[in-house]
C-alpha positions as CSV (number, residue, x, y, z in Angstrom):
1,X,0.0,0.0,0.0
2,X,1.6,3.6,-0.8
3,X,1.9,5.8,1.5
4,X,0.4,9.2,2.2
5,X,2.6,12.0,0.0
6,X,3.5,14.4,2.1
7,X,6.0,16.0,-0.4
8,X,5.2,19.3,-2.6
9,X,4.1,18.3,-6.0
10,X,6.0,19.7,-9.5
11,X,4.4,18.8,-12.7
12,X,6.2,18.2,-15.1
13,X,6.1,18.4,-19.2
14,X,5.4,15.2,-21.6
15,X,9.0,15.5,-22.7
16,X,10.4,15.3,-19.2
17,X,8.0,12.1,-18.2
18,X,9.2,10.6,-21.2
19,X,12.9,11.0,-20.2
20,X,12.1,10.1,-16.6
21,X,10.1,6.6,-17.4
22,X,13.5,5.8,-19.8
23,X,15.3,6.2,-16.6
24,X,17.3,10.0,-16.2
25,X,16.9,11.3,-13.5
26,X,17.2,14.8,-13.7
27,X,14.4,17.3,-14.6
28,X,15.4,20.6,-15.8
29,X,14.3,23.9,-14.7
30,X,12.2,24.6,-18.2
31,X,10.5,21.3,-18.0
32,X,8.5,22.4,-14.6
33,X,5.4,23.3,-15.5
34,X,3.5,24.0,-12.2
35,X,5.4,23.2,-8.3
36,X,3.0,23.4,-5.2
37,X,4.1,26.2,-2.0
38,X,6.0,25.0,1.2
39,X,8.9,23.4,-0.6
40,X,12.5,23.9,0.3
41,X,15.7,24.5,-1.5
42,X,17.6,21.0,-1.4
43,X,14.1,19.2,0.1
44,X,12.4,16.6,-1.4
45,X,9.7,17.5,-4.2
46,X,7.2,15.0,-5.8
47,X,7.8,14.5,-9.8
48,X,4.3,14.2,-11.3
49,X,2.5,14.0,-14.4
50,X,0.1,16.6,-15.9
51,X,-2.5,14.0,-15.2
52,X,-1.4,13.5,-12.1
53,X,0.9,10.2,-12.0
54,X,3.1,9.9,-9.7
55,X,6.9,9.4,-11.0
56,X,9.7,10.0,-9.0
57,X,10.8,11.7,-5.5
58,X,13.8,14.0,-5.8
59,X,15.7,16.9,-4.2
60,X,14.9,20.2,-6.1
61,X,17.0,23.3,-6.4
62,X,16.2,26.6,-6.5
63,X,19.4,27.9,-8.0
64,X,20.3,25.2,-10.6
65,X,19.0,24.3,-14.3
66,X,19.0,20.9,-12.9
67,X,16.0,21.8,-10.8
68,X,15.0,18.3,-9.4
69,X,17.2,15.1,-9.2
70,X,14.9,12.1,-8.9
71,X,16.5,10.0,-6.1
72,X,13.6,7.5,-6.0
73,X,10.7,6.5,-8.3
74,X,9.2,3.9,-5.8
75,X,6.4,5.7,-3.7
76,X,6.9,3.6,-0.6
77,X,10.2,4.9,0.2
78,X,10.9,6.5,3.7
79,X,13.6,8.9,3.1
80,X,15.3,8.1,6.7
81,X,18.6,7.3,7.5
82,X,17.4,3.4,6.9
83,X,17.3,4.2,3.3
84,X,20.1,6.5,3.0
85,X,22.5,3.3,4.6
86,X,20.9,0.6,2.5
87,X,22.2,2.8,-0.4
88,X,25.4,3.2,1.1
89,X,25.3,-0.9,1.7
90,X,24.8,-1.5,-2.0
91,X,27.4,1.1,-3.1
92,X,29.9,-1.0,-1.0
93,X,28.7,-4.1,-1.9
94,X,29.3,-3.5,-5.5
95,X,32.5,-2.1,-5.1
96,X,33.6,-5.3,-3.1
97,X,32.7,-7.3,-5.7
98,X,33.6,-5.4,-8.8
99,X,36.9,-4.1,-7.5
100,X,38.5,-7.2,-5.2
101,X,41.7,-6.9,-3.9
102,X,41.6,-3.4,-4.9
103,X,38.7,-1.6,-3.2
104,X,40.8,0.0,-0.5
105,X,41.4,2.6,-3.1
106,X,38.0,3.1,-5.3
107,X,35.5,5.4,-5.7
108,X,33.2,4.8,-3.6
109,X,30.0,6.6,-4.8
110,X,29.9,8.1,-7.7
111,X,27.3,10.6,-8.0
112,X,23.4,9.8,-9.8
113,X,25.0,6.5,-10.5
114,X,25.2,5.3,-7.1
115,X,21.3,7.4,-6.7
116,X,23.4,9.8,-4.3
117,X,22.8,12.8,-6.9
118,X,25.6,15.7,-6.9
119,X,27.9,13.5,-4.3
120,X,31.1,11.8,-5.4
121,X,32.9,10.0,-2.1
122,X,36.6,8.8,-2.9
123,X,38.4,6.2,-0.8
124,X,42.4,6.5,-0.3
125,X,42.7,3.7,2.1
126,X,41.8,5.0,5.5
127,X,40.6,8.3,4.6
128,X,37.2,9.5,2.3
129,X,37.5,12.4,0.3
130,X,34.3,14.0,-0.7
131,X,32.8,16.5,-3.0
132,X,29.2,17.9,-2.7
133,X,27.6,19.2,-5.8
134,X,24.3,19.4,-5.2
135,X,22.3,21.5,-2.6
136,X,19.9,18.7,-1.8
137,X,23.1,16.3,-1.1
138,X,24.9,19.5,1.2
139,X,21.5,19.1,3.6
140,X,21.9,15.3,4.0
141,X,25.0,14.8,4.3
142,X,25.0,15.2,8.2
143,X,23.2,12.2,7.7
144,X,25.1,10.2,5.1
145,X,28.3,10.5,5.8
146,X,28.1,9.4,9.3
147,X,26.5,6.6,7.8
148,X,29.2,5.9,5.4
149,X,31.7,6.0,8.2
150,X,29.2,3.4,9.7
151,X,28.9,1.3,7.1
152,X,32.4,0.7,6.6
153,X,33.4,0.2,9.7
154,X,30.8,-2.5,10.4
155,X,32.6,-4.2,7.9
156,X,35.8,-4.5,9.6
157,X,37.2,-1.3,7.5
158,X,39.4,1.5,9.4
159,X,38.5,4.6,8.5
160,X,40.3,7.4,10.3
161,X,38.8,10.3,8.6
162,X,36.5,12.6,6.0
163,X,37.7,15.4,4.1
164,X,35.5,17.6,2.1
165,X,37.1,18.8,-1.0
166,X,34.1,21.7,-2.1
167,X,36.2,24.0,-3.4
168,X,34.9,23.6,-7.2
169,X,32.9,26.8,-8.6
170,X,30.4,24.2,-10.0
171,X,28.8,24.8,-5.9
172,X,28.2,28.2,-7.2
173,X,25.6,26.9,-9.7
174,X,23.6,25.9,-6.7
175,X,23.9,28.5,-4.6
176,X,26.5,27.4,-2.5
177,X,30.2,28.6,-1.3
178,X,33.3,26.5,-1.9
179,X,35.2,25.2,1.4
180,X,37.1,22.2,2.2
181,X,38.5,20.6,5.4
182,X,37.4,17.5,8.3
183,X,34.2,16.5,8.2
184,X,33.3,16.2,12.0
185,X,32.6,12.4,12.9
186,X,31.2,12.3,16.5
187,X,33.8,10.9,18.6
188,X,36.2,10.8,16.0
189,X,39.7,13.1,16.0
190,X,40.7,14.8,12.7
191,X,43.9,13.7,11.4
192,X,46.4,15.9,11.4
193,X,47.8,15.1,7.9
194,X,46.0,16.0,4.8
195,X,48.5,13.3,2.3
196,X,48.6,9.8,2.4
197,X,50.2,7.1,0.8
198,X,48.0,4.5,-1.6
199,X,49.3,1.1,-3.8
200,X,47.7,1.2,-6.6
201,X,48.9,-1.9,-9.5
202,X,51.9,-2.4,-7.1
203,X,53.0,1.1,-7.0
204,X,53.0,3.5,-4.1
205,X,52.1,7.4,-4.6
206,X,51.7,10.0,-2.4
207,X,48.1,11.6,-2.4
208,X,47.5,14.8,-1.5
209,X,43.7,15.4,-1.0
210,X,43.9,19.0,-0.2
211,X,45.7,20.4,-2.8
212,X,45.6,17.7,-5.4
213,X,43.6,18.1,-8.5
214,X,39.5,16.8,-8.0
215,X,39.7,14.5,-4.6
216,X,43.7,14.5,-5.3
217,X,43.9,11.0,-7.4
218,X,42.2,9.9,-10.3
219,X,41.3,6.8,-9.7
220,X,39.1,6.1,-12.9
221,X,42.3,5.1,-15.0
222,X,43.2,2.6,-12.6
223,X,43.3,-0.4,-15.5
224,X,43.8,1.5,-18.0
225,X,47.3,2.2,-16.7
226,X,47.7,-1.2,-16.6
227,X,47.0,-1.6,-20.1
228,X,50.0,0.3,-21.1
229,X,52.1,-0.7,-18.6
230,X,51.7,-3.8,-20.0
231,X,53.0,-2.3,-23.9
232,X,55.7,-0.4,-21.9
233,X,58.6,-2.8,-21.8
234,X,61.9,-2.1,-23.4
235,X,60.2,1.6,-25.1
236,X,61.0,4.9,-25.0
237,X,58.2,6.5,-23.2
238,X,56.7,10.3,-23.3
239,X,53.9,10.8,-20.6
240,X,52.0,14.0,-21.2
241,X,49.7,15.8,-18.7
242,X,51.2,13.4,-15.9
243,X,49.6,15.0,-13.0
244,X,51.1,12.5,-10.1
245,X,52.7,10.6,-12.4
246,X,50.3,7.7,-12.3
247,X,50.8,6.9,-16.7
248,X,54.7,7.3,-16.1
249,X,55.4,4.8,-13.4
250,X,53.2,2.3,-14.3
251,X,55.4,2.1,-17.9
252,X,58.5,2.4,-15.4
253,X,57.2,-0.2,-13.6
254,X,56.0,-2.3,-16.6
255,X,59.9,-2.1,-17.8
256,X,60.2,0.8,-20.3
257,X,63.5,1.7,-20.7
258,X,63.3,5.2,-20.3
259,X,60.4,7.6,-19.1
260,X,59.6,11.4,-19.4
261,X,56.9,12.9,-17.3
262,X,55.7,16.0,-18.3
263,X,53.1,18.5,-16.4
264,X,52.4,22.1,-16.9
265,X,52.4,22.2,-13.0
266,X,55.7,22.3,-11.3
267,X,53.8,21.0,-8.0
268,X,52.3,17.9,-9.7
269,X,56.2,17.4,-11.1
270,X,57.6,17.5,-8.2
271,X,55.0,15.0,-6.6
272,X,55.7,12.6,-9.8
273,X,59.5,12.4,-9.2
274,X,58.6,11.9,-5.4
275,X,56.2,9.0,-6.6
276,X,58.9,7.8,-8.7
277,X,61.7,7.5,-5.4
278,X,59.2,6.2,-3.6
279,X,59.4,3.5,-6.0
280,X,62.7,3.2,-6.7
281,X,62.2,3.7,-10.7
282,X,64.2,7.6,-10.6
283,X,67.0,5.5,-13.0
284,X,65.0,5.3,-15.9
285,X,62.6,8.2,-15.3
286,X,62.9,12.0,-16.1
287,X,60.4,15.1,-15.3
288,X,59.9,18.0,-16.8
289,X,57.9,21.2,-16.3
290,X,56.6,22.0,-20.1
291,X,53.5,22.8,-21.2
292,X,52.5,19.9,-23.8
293,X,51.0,22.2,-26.9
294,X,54.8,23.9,-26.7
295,X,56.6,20.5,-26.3
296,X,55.5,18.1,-28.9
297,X,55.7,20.7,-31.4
298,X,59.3,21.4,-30.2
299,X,60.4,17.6,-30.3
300,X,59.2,17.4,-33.7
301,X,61.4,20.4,-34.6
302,X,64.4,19.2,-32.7
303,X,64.0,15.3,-33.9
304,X,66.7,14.8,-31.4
305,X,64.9,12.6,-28.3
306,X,63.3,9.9,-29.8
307,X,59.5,8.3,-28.3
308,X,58.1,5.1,-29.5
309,X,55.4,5.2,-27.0
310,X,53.4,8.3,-26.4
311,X,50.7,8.5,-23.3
312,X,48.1,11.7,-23.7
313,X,46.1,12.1,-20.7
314,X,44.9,15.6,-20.6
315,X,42.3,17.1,-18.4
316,X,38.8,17.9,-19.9
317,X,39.5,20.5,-22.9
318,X,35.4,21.1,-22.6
319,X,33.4,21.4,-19.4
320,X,30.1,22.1,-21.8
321,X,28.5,21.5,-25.2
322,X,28.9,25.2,-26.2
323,X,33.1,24.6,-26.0
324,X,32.9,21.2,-27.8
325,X,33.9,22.4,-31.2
326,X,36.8,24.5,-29.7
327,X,38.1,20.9,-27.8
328,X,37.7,19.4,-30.3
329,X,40.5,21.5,-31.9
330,X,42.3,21.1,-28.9
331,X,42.5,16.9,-28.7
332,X,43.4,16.9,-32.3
333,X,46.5,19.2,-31.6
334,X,47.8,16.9,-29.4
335,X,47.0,14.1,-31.0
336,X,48.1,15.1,-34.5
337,X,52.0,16.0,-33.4
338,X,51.9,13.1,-31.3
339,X,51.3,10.7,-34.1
340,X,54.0,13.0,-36.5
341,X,56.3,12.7,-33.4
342,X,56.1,8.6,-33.5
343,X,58.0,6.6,-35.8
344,X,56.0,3.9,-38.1
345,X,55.5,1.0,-35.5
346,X,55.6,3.2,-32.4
347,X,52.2,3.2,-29.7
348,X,49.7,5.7,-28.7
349,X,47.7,5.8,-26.0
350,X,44.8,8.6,-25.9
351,X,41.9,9.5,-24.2
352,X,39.1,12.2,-23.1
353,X,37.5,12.4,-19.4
354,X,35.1,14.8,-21.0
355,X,31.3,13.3,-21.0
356,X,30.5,16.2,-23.6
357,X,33.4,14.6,-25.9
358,X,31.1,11.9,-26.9
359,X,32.8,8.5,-28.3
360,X,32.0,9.2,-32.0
361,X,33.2,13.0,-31.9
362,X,36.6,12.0,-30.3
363,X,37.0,9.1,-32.9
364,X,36.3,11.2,-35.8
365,X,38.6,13.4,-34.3
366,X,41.1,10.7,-34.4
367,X,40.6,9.6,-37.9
368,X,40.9,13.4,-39.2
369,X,44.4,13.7,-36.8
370,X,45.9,10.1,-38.4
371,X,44.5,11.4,-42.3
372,X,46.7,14.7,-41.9
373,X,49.5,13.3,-39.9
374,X,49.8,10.7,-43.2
375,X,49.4,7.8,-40.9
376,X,47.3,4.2,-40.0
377,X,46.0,4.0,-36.2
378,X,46.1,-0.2,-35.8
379,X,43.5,-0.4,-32.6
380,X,44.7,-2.9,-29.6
381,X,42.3,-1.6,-27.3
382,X,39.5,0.5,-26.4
383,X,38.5,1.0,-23.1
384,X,36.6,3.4,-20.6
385,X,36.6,3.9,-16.8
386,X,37.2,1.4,-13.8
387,X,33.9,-0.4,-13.4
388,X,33.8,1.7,-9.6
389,X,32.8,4.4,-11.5
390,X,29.5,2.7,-13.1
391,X,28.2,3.7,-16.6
392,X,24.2,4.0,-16.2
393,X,23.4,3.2,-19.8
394,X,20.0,5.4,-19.1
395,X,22.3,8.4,-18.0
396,X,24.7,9.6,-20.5
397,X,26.6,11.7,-18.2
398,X,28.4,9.1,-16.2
399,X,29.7,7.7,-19.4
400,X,32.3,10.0,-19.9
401,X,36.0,8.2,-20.4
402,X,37.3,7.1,-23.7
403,X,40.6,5.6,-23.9
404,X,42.5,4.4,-26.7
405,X,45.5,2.6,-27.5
406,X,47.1,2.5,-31.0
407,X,49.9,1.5,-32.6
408,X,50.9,4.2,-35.7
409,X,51.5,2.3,-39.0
């Protein structure tokens, strides 16, 4: 039997019932055609048809296009802290099973994917790092991440601590300010360190989750770096965009006979070569402060230090579909001197972390880089993120990482 909604009803156009029974969950600010009084920014709001149908509980926002993400569409839901850990409980779960040996470092909920909309949770061994997104996930999370400390724990994992990294201007499209620091866990002490130290395939980095870029990791091309460290032995290796040096060591590690690391950021350079002590692979490993539209460019020019493997792993050129056209220009820069740069024979590996870069636009883009760079792209493999980062085939958005590897014929 349902229960009594107590919940402020929005109706909401054909179009946007129509995307909601396929499965999205967001409703967008134009596609509210009528929304009852006493509702409150970040609370929960009734989805309804014009005819009255019930379809979907979600948390709206007054600030944001995205005016109400759908958390549930079953009408007997109690949105208690109950409901909130079974969530959390499945998110685990999966990750447990999906990730093995390796889920002391995964993310660990990944936004509309894991039905937490506008919250992305990353785990670093004993520590989460967090990001908040939405307003409707700022209001509960003084009840979900107690729960997620909970949770874990129960299951025999330490957990020493939660950070909140919401210094992102994206907060700003929902009315809120950016901050970051402890979250405070009743009974729990802050640490006093904000880096840590994570294995990830074998290797050891240093992670520093309040300055690092995102949550200070990206944990997304976790097999993917595998994948080339796997092509890496005995070549001549260019990492571009290296950020901790994640691509770099795991071709050290995979037994490349030399490495460059290359990052526009002398910080995320210096936290590479500290990655690459850590490890004891500084022999066959050099880093350099360039910025990669100068550099590969300039090694054409020079035709003095020779690559046969070449890693691009930029950040996202486009952030929405209004810049696409422009990053598209930017991926094919890189992607056309890299493939000039490599002799016949030599390896790429390329990718995008930009869900507005869909598949088939950074493909074409591929084909048009290999047709004026006079080359043949032979595929080995295509792949996309680590499976903790779920792809929701009925939400577009959370497929967002292409990777390629090539070798240039």
């Amino acid at each position: 039997m349902k229960q009594t909604r107590n919940y402020p009803k929005a109706i909401i156009t054909k179009k946007a019932e129509r995307s909601v029974e396929q499965g999205h969950p967001w409703i967008y600010d134009t596609e509210i055609l009528s929304l009852e009084e006493g509702w409150e920014n970040g609370g929960l709001v009734d989805a309804v048809s014009e005819k009255g149908k019930y379809l979907g509980t979600g948390l709206i926002s007054r600030h944001s296009k995205i005016r109400l993400r759908l958390i549930s569409r079953n009408a007997n839901d109690r949105f208690d802290a109950p409901f909130f850990g079974r969530r959390i409980r499945y998110a685990w779960e999966y990750r447990k099973t999906v990730m093995g040996k390796d889920v002391g470092c995964c993310r660990l909920i990944f936004g509309e994917a894991d039905q937490f909309p506008g919250l992305t949770v990353d785990r670093f061994n004993d520590i989460l790092v967090t990001q908040t997104l939405s307003v409707g996930m700022e209001r509960l999370k003084d009840t979900v991440f107690p729960l997620l400390y909970q949770v874990l724990t129960e299951d025999g994992q330490n957990i020493r601590g939660i950070y909140e990294r919401n210094d992102v201007s994206i907060r700003e499209l929902e009315g809120m300010g950016q901050n970051q620091g402890w979250y405070p866990l009743h009974g729990i002490p802050c640490p006093d360190a904000t880096v840590t130290e994570i294995e990830e395939n074998k290797i050891r980095y240093l992670v520093d989750f309040e300055n690092g870029q995102k949550t200070g990791f990206f944990l997304d091309q976790k097999y993917n770096r595998l994948a080339v460290a796997k092509l890496a032995k005995g070549k001549r290796v260019l990492d571009c965009f290296t950020h901790t040096g994640s691509f770099a060591l795991n071709a050290a590690m995979g037994g490349a006979a030399h490495v460059c690391a290359v990052d526009i950021s002398q910080a995320a350079v210096d936290m590479a070569e500290e990655n690459a002590r850590r490890n004891g692979l500084t022999d066959r490993m050099v880093f350099r402060k360039a910025n990669v539209f100068d550099l590969l460019p300039a090694l054409e020019e020079e035709k003095q230090e020779k690559f046969d493997f070449i890693i691009l792993d930029p950040p996202a050129f486009t952030k929405s579909r209004k810049t696409v056209h422009n990053a598209s220009k930017g991926y094919k820069e890189i992607n056309l001197r890299a493939m000039k740069l490599l002799p016949r024979g030599g390896y790429l590996a390329t990718c995008s972390c930009s869900h507005f870069m869909p598949d088939e636009l950074f493909t074409r883009m591929l084909r048009s880089a290999a047709r004026d760079a006079g080359v043949e792209l032979r595929q080995i493999e295509a792949r996309q993120q680590a499976p903790d980062h779920p792809i929701l085939w009925n939400v577009p958005e959370t497929d967002y990482l292409k990777f390629y590897i090539f070798q240039v014929v």
